[in-house]
N, C-alpha and C positions, 0 to 999 in steps of 0.2 A: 437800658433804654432811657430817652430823655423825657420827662414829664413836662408836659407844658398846662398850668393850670391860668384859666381864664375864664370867658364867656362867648359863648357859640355868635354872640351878637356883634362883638367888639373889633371894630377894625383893624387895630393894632394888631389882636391877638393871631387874626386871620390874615395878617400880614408875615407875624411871626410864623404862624404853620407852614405857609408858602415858599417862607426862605428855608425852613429846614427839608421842605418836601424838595426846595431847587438844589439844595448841597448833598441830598440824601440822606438826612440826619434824620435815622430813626428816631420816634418820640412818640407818643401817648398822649393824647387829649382829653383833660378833663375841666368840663364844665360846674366850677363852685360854686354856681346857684343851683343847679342840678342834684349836684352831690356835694353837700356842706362838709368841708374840713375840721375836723374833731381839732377839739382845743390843743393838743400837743401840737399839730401842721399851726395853726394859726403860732405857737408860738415859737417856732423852729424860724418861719417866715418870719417874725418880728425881729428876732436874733440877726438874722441876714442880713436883714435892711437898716438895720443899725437904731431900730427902737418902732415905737407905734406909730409916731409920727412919719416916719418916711415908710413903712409898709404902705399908707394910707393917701386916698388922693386926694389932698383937699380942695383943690380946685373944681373937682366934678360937682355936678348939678345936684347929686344926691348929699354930697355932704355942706352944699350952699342952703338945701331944702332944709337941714335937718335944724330940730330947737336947739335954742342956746346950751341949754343943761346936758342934752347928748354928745356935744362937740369935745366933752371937755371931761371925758370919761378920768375917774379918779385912780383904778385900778386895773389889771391884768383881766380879770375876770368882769368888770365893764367892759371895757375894750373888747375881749372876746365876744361875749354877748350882744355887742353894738356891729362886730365883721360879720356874725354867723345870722344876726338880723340884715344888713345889707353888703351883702356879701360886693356887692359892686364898687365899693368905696377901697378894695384892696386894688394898689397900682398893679396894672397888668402888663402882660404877662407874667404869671412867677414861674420861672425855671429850673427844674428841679435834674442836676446831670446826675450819671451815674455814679459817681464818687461821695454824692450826697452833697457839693455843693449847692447851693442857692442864689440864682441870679431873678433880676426883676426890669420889667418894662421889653422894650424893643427897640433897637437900630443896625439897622447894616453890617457898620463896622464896629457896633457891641458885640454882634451874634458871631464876628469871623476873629475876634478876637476870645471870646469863649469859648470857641470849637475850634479854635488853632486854625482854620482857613482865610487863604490868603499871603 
């Protein structure tokens, strides 16, 4: 089954839900401000995304908010500690398929090219 980890609040995310409820793509929703991702999933998802920086949004309101000294985490274990404090600054959707792949974010013809529809 497909995991789709997000935020119950987040537009996108409940865009993504939508398209896998309209293709019938079983999946699993978890909200990770709800339920924090143990530092291994934080770094599994780092790996994915091709480092901290593209996990991460920075464009959002929350990581404009934040002081200079936090933006600019030195290590693994900053960075961890900086996702599992605001967990909203990881780009959403993360996707997590059955094979263990790892995808991230959401579009149309992202979601039908990762599930072979179309």
């Amino acid at each position: 089954m497909v995991t789709l980890y997000g935020l119950k609040t987040c537009d996108t995310c409940k865009k993504a839900q939508n398209w896998l409820k309209r293709f019938d793509v079983a999946h699993a929703f978890v909200d990770y401000r709800e339920q924090p991702q143990p530092a291994e999933t934080l770094l599994a998802w780092r790996d994915a995304a091709g480092g901290w920086d593209a996990l991460v949004n920075k464009s959002s309101t929350t990581w404009r908010q934040l002081p200079a000294h936090r933006k600019t985490p030195g290590s693994d274990a900053e960075w961890k500690l900086l996702l599992r404090e605001y967990p909203q600054l990881i780009r959403r959707p993360v996707v997590v398929l059955d094979d263990g792949r790892i995808a991230q974010g959401f579009s149309d013809n992202g979601f039908k090219k990762l599930f072979g529809i179309g």
